[in-house]
C-alpha positions in Angstrom: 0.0 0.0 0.0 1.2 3.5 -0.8 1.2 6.5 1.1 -0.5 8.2 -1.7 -3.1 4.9 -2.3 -6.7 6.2 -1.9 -7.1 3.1 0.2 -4.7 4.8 2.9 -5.8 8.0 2.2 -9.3 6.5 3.4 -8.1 5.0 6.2 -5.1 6.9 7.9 -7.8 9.6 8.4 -10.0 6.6 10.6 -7.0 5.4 12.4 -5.7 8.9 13.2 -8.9 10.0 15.0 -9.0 6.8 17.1 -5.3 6.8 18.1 -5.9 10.1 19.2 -9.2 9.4 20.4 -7.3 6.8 22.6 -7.3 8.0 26.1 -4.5 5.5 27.5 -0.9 4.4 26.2 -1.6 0.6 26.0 -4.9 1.7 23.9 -2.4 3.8 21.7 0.7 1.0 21.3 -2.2 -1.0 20.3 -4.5 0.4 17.8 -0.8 1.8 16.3 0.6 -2.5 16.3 -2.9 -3.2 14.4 -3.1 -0.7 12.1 0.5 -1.5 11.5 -0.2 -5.0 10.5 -3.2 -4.0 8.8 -0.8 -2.1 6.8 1.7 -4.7 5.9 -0.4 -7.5 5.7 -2.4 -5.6 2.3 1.0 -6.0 0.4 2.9 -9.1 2.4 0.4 -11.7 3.8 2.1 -14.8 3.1 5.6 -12.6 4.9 4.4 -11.1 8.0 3.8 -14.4 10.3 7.5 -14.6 9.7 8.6 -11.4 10.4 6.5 -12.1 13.8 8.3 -15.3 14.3 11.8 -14.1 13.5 10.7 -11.3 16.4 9.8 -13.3 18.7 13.5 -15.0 18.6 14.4 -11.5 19.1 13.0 -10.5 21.6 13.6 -13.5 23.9 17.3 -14.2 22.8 17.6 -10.1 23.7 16.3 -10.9 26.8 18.6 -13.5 27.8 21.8 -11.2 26.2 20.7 -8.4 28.8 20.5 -11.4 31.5 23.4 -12.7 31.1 26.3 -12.6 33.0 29.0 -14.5 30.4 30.1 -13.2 27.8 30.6 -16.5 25.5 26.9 -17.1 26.1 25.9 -13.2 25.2 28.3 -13.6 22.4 26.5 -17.3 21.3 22.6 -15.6 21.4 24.0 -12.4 19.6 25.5 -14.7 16.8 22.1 -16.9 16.6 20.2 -14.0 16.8 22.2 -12.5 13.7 22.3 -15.4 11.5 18.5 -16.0 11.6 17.8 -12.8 10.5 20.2 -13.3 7.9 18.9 -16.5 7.7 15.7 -14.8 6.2 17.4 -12.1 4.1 19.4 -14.4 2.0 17.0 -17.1 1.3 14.3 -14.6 0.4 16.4 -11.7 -1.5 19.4 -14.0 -2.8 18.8 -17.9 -3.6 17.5 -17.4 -7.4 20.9 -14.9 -7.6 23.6 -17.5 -5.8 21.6 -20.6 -7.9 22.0 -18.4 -11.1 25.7 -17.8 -10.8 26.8 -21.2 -9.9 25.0 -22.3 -13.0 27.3 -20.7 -14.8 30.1 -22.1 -13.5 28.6 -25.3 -13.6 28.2 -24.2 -17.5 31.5 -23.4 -17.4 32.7 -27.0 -16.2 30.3 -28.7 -18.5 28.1 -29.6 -15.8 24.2 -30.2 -15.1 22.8 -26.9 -14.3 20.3 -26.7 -10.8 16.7 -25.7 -11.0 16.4 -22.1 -9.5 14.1 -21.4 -7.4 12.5 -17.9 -7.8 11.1 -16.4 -4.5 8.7 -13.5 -4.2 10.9 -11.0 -2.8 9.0 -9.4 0.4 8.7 -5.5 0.4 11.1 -3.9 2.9 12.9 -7.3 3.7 16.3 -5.5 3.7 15.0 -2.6 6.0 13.2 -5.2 8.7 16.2 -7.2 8.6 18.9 -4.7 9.4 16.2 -3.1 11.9 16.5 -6.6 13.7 20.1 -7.1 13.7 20.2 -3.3 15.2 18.3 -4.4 18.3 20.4 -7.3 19.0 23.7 -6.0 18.6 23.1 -3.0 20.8 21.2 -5.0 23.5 24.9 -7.0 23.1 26.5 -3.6 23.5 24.4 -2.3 26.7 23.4 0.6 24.5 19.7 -0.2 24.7 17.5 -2.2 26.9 15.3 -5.0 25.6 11.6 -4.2 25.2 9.6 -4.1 27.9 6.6 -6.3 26.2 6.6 -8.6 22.9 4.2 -5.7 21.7 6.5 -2.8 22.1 9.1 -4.5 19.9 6.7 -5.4 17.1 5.5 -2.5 17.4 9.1 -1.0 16.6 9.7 -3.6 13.7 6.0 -3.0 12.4 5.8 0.4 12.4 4.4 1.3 9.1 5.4 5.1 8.2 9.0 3.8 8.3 8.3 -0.1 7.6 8.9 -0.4 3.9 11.8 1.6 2.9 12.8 3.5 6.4 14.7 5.7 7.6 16.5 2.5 9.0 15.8 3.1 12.9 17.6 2.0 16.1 15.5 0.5 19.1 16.7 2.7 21.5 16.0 5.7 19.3 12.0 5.0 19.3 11.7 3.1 22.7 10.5 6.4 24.6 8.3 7.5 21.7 6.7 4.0 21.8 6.0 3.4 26.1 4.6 7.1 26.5 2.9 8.3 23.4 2.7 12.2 22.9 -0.9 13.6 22.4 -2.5 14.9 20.0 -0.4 18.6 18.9 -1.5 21.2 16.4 1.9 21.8 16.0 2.8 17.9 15.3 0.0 17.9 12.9 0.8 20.8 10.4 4.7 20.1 10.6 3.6 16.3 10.0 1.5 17.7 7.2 3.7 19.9 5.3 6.5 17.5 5.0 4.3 14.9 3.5 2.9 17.5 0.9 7.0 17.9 -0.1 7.3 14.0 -0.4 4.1 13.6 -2.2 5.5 17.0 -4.3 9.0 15.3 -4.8 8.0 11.7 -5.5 4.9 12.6 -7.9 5.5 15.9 -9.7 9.5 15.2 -10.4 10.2 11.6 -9.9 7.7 9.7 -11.1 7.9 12.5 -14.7 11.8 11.9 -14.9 11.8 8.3 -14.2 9.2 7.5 -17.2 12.0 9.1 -19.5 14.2 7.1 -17.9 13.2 4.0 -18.4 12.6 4.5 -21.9 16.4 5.1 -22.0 18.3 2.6 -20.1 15.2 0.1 -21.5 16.7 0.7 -25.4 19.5 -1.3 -26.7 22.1 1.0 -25.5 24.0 0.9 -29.2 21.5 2.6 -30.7 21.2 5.3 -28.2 22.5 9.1 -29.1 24.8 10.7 -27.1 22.0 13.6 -25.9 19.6 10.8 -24.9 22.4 8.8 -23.3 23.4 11.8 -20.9 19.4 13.1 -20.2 18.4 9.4 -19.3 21.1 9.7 -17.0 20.3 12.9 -15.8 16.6 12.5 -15.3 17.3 8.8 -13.5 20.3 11.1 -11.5 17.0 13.1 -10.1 14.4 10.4 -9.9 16.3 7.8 -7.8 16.9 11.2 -5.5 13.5 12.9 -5.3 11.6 9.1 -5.1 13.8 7.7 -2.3 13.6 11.2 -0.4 9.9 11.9 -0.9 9.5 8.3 0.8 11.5 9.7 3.4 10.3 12.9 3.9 6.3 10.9 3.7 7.2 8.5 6.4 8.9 11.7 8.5 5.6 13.5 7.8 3.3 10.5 8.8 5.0 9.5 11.8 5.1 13.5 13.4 1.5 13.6 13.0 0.9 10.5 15.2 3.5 12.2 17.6 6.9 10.1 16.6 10.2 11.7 15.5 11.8 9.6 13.0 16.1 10.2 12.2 16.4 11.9 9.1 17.6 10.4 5.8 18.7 13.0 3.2 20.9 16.5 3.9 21.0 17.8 0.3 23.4 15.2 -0.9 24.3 16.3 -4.6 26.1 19.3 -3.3 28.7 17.4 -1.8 32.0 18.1 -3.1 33.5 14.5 -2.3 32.6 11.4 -2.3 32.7 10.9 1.0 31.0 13.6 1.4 28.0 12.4 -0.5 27.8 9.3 1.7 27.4 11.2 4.7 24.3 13.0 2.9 22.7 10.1 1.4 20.7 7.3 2.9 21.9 8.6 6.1 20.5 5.8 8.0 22.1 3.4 5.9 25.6 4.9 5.6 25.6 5.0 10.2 24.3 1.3 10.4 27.6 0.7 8.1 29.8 2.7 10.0 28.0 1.2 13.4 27.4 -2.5 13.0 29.9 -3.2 10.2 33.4 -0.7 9.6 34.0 0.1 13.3 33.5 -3.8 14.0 35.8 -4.2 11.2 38.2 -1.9 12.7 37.3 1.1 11.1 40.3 3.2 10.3 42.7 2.2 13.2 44.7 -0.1 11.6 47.1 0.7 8.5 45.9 2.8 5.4 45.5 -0.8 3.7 43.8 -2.0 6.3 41.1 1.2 6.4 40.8 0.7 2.5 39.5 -2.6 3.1 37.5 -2.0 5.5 35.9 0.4 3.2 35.7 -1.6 -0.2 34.5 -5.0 2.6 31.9 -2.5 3.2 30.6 -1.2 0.4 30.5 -4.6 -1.3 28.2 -5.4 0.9 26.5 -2.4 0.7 25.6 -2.9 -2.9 25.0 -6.3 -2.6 22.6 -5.2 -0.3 20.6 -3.4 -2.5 19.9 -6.0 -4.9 20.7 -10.0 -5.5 23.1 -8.5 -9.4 26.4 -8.2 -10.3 25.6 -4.9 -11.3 24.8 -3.7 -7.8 28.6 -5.3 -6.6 30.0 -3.5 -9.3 28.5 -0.4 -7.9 29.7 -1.3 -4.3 32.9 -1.9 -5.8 33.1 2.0 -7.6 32.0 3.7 -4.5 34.3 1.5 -2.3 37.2 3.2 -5.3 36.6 6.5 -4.8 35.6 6.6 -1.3 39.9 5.0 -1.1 41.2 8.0 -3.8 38.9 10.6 -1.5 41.4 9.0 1.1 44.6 9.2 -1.0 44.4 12.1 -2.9 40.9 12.9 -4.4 39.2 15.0 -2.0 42.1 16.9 -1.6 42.9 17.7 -5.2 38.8 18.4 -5.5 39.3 21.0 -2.6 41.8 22.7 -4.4 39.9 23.4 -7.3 37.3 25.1 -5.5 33.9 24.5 -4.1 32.2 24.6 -8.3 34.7 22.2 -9.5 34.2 20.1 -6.6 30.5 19.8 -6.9 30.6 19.2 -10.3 33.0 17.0 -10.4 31.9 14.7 -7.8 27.9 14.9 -9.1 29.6 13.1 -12.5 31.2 10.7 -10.0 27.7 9.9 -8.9 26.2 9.7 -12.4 28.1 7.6 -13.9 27.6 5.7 -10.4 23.9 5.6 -10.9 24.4 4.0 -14.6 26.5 1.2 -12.9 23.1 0.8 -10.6 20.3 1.5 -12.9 21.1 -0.7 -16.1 19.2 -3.7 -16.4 22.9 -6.2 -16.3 26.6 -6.2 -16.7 26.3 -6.7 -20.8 24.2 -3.3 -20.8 26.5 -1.3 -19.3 30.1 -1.2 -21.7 27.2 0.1 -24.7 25.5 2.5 -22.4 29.3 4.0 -21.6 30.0 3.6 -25.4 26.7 6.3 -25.7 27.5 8.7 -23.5 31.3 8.8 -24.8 29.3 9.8 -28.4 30.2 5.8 -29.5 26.7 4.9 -30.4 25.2 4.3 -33.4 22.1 7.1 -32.8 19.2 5.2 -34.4 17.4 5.3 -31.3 16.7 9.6 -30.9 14.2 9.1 -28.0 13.1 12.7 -28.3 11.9 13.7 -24.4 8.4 15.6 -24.3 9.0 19.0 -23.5 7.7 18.4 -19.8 10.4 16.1 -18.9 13.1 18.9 -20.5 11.2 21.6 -17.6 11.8 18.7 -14.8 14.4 18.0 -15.2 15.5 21.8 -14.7 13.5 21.9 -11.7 14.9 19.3 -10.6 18.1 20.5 -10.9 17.4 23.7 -9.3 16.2 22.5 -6.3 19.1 20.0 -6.1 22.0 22.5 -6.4 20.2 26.0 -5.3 21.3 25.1 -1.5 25.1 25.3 -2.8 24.6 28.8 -3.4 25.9 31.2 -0.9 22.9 32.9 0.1 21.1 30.0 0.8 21.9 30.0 4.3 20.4 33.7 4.6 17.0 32.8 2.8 16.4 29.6 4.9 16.6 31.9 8.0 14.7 35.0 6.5 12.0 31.8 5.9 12.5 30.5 9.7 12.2 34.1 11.1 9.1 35.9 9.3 5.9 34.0 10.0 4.6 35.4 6.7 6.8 33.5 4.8 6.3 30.3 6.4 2.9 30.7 6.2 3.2 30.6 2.3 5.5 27.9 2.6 3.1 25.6 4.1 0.5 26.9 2.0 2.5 26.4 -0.9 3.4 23.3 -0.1 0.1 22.3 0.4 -1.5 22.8 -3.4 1.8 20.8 -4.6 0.9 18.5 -2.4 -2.7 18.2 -3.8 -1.6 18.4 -7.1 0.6 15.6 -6.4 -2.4 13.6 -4.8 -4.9 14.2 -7.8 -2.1 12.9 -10.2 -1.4 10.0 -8.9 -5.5 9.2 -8.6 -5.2 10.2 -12.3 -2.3 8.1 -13.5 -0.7 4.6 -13.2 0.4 3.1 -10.3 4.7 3.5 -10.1 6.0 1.9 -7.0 8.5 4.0 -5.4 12.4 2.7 -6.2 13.5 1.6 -2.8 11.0 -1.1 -2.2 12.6 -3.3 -4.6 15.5 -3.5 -1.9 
């Protein structure tokens, strides 16, 4: 179910007024846990009485961690805690992919190849997964306490502003939020409001436009493709993966303040970075700290050698790609950013610094581009003909002439990617915060995009957002 579905935009109304309605916390946790499962079970059914059963594993193996005196036993529940989440992950997101590649090297060897077995892959599996491994590892660490009740931490895994494509959450972060649950604010509701307007805006009125031209492009046989269409598909997929992923964010942010939560946030203008490792630290925040948190510190992080710290880096963004999708193409992706995030290290970022604060935007939003190819085309074969196009290589029998709405976008788009690099951005955004005018504008503004948004997606086809693939 989407957030823009007129099924939810039927029924979040209903179960707003009764958790609000809702006089006592335990009434609260409760409607919130059923409407919850409500929620997941109209696109999972067949997934959620495992998601319940791998929680309840949780939940008493995190228990017995807290209880536990010895560290070989806390260390012998964290590790089968861990594994049977990943248990879940890999046989759900990666069996047809590990059966498909050893059938070519059985191919290879001249040998029988195995049936594969294709599995319906459950929306969100990555997110609940990593969610689950994050409560067991820090009840490990002492950083947070088990749940009080069984509920409380479905609750927490179930949670469904956050549940299909986050922002990924720790326990301890939400724990409060979820034993005493805030009343009803005005203040909660129009801030709550007014940032799902701006995801509906981004995800409907930029991504959704951009990504229909994209597709067109990175669908073509890529040596036919001219070098204009090459580059705008790029472009326009460079903007949709952005504005789709962050309006989900900035819609689950928005849902969850009007029922009272705060959720971590995921996105801090990320293509004005002028590094690489820059970027990371403004995109997919919750991602790129659960990597630094459960998996490069552990790792030892950068207190080893240089060559050890490279590793570490390349180990995890591997994983990190592979993590986004059972394909080569998404290791080969790891594998770039795990590159340049090592030449940021040994001399990128600082030659990029030297050039200026233009050249280094610029220069690392083509970084991310030609990044983005690597993770949108459709296999490995596509990619040396879609590199061929955009070098001018291509053979230009395939024009793809974009309507002249994707073209105004597109520069939208744009705009509203790379306007907060400007130097007086910093001044508008507190003239904005300061005069209660201008905010008033801004929310009004924000809330005929966010209609427009609404009535086009009643209007059009149904386009999942990107992220729930993974």
């Amino acid at each position: 179910m989407l957030f823009y579905d007129p099924l939810f935009l039927t029924c979040f109304p209903f179960l707003y007024v009764l958790y609000f309605a809702a006089r006592e916390a335990r009434t609260k946790r409760w409607i919130l846990l059923i409407g919850s499962g409500l929620f997941y079970l109209w696109g999972e059914p067949l997934f959620v009485p495992v998601v319940v059963a791998s929680a309840l594993i949780d939940h008493l193996l995190a228990r017995r961690i807290a209880g536990s005196s010895s560290v070989p036993t806390k260390r012998a529940l964290l590790a089968l805690g861990v594994v049977q989440n990943l248990a879940i992950l890999i046989i759900y997101k990666y069996t047809s992919f590990a059966l498909e590649s050893l059938n070519v090297l059985l191919a290879a060897g001249k040998f029988s190849a195995l049936p594969v077995w294709h599995i319906a892959l459950p929306i969100g599996v990555s997110f609940v997964t990593f969610e689950k491994i994050t409560y067991l590892v820090d009840s490990y660490r002492g950083v947070s306490q088990p749940a009080r009740r069984f509920s409380d931490y479905c609750l927490f895994v179930f949670f469904f502003p956050k549940l299909l494509a986050g922002p990924i959450l720790k326990y301890h972060e939400i724990d409060r939020q979820i034993a005493v649950p805030r009343g009803f604010e005005w203040s909660d509701c129009g801030a709550g409001l007014a940032r799902f307007a701006q995801g509906a805006f981004k995800k409907l009125l930029i991504a959704d436009p951009l990504g229909h031209y994209a597709d067109q492009v990175f669908g073509a046989d890529p040596a036919t493709l001219s070098m204009g269409a090459a580059w705008l598909g790029t472009v326009c997929f460079t903007l949709q993966i952005y504005f789709d992923f962050s309006g989900y964010s900035d819609m689950a942010i928005g849902i969850a303040r009007m029922l009272g939560f705060s959720l971590r946030e995921n996105f801090n203008m990320p293509y004005i970075s002028r590094s690489i490792t820059e970027f990371w630290r403004r995109w997919h925040i919750s991602l790129t700290t659960w990597i630094r948190d459960y998996l490069y510190i552990p790792l030892g992080g950068n207190r080893g050698s240089a060559l050890v710290t490279y590793r570490n880096l390349w180990i995890c963004f591997l994983l990190s790609g592979l993590w986004h999708g059972a394909s080569w193409n998404f290791v080969l992706w790891g594998a770039y950013n795990g590159l340049f995030l090592t030449l940021d290290r040994v001399f990128l970022e600082r030659w990029l610094q030297r050039g200026g604060a233009v050249i280094a935007t610029m220069a690392t939003l083509l970084i991310v581009m030609l990044g983005w190819v690597i993770f949108r085309s459709p296999d490995t074969a596509h990619l040396g003909g879609f590199f061929a196009a955009l070098a001018g290589f291509g053979h230009a029998t395939a024009w793809l002439p974009p309507p002249v709405s994707v073209l105004w976008t597109a520069a939208l788009g744009a705009a509203l990617s790379l306007i907060p690099a400007l130097p007086a951005f910093g001044s508008l955004g507190a003239a904005w915060r300061s005069s209660g005018v201008l905010r008033v504008a801004g929310y009004v503004g924000l809330g005929a995009l966010g209609t427009i948004a609404i009535a086009r997606a009643v209007a059009i086809p149904f386009q999942p957002f990107i992220y729930f693939r993974f």
